[in-house]
C-alpha positions as CSV (number, residue, x, y, z in Angstrom):
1,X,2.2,24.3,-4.9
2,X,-0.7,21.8,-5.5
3,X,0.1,19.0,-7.8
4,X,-3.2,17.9,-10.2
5,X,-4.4,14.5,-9.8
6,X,-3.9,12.1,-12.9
7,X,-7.0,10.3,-12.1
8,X,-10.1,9.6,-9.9
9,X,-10.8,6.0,-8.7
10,X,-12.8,3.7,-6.4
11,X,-10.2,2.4,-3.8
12,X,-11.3,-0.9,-1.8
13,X,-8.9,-1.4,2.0
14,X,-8.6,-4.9,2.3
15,X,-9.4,-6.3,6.1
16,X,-6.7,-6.4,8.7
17,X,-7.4,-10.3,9.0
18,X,-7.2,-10.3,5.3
19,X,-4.0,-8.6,5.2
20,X,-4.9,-5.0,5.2
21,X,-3.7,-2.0,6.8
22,X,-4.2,-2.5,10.7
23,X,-4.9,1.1,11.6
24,X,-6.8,4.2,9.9
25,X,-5.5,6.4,7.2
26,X,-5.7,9.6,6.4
27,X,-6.3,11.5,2.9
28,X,-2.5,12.5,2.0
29,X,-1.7,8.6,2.2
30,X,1.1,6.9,0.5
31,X,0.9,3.8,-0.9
32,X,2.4,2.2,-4.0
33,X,0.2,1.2,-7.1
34,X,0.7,-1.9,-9.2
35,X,-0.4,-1.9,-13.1
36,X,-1.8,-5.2,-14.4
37,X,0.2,-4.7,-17.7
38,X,3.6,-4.5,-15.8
39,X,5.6,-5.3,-12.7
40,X,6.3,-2.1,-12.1
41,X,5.5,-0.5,-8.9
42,X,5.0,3.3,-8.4
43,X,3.9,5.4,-5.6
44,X,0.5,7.0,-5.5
45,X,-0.4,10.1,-3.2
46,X,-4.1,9.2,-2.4
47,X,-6.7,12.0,-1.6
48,X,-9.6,11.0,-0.4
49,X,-12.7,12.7,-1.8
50,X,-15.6,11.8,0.4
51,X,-13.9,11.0,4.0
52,X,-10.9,12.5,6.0
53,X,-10.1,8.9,7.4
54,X,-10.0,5.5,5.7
55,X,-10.6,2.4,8.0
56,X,-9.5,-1.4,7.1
57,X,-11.9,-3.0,5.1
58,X,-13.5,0.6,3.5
59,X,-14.1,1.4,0.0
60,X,-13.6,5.1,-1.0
61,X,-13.2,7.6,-3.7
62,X,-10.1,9.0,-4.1
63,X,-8.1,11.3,-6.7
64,X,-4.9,10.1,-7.4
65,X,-1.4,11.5,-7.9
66,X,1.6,9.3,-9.6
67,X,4.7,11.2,-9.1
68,X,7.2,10.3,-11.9
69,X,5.1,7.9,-13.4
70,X,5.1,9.1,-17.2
71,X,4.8,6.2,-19.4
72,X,2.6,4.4,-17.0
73,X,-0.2,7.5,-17.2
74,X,0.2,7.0,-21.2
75,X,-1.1,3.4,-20.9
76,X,-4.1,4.1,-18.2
77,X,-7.7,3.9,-19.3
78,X,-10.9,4.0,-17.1
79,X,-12.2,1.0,-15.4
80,X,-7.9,-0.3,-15.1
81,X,-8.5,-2.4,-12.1
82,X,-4.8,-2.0,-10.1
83,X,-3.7,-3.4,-6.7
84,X,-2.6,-1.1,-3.7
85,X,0.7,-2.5,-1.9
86,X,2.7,-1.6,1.3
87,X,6.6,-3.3,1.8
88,X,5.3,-5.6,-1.2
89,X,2.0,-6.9,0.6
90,X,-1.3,-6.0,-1.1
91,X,-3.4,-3.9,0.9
92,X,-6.1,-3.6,-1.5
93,X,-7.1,-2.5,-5.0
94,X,-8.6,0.1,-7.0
95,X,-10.7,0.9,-10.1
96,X,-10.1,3.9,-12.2
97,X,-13.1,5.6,-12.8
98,X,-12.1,9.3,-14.2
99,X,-9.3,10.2,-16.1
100,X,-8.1,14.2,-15.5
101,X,-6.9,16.1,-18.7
């Protein structure tokens, strides 16, 4: 069973030098997402809509999937700027740009 993604957004990978992911990714990543309005981190399952493979420093589409993330999908809005994190580092940061019903 397919899950639908809550929302579309523009993800930018940060540089390995500037502490980004160090070796490609594939669509089906995990990563966690970070909310300006909060401290709360929650996971995202990240499919990338116009590559297979994400490489430091990119900047992709993606549709994105917040598993047990209720109240935080009440609160989003497009063009919420959030930052992508791994073990508490950030890795990059996002835009959301379309909002699924």
């Amino acid at each position: 069973m397919n899950k639908k993604p809550h929302f579309k957004a523009t993800l930018t990978y940060l540089a390995t030098e500037d502490g980004g992911i160090v070796t490609p990714v594939s669509s089906g990543f995990r990563s966690v997402i970070r909310f300006p309005y909060d401290n709360q981190d929650f996971i995202a399952n990240q499919t990338f809509t116009e590559t297979e493979f994400v490489f430091p420093g990119d900047t992709v589409g993606a549709d994105i999937i917040l598993p047990d993330a209720k109240e935080a999908l009440e609160k989003i809005y497009t063009g919420l700027g959030f930052d992508l994190l791994i073990n508490s580092n950030i890795i990059g940061s996002g835009v959301i740009t379309h909002i699924y019903s």
